[in-house]
C-alpha positions as CSV (number, residue, x, y, z in Angstrom):
1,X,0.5,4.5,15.8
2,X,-2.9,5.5,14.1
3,X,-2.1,8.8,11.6
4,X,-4.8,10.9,10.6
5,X,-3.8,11.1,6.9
6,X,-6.5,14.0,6.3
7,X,-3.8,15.9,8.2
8,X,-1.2,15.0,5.9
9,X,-0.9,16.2,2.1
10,X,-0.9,12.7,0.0
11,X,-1.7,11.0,-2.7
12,X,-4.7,8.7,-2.8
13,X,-2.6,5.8,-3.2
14,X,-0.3,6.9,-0.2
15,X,-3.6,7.9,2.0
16,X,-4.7,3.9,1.5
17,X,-1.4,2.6,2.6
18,X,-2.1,4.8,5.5
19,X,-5.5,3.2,5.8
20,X,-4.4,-0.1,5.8
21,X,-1.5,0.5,8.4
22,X,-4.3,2.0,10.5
23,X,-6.6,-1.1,9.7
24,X,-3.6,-3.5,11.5
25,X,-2.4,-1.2,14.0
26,X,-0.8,-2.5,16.7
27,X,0.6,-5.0,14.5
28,X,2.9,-5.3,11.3
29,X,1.6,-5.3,7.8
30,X,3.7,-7.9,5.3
31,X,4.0,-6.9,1.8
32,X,1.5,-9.7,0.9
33,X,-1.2,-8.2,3.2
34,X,-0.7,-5.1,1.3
35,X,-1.0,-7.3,-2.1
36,X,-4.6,-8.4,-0.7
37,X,-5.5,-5.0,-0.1
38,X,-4.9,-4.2,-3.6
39,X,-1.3,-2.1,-3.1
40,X,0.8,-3.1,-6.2
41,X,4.2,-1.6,-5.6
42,X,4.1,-1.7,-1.2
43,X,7.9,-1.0,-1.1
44,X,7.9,2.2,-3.1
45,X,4.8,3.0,-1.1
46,X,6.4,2.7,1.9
47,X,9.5,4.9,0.9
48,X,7.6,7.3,-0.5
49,X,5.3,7.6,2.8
50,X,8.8,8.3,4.6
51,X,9.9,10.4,2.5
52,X,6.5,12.6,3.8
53,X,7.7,12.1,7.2
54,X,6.4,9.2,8.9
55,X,9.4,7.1,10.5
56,X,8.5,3.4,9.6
57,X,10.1,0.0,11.1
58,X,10.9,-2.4,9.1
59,X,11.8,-6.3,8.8
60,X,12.0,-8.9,6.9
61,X,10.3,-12.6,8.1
62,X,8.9,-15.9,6.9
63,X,5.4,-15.6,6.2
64,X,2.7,-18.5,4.6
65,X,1.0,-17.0,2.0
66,X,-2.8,-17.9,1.7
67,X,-2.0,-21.2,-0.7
68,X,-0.1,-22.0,2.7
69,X,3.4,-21.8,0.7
70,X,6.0,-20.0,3.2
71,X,7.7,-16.9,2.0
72,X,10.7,-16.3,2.5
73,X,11.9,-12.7,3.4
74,X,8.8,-11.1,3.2
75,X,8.6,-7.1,4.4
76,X,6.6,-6.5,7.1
77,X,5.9,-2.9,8.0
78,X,4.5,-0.6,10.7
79,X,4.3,3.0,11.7
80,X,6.0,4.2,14.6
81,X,5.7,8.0,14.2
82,X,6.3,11.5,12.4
83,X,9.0,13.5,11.7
C-alpha cells in the first residue's frame, strides 16, 4: 500500500521510512535494506509508525547481506494499511 505521508503528521525520520516502504512497494523491506537507506534504529521506526496508525506485517527470514553472509532472522516489513 503506497501512503501519502504529507497526509500524515510525522517526523522527518518517520516520513523517510514511509518513503522507503513506498520506494519497495509491493514487496517487503528487511531491516538491512533500511540500514542502506541510511535508517539506524528501523525497529523503533517501525513501532513508532504504528503507533501513528499504519497497521504493518511483519516477519522474520534469512536474508544475504551485500558481503553475501546470510542473516539469520532478519525483519522484513511492509505496509498493509491505516487505522
Amino acid at each position: 500500500m503506497i501512503i501519502e505521508h504529507e497526509n500524515l503528521n510525522l517526523q522527518p525520520s518517520l516520513r523517510e521510512m514511509v518513503n522507503i516502504f513506498n520506494q519497495y512497494h509491493p514487496n517487503y523491506v528487511s531491516t538491512l535494506d533500511f540500514y542502506a537507506n541510511g535508517v539506524m534504529s528501523p525497529a523503533a521506526g517501525v513501532s513508532r509508525l504504528k503507533n501513528n496508525g499504519l497497521v504493518i506485517d511483519t516477519y522474520k527470514a534469512d536474508i544475504d547481506d551485500r558481503n553475501g553472509r546470510t542473516r539469520r532472522g532478519v525483519a522484513c516489513y511492509k505496509i498493509v494499511g491505516l487505522e
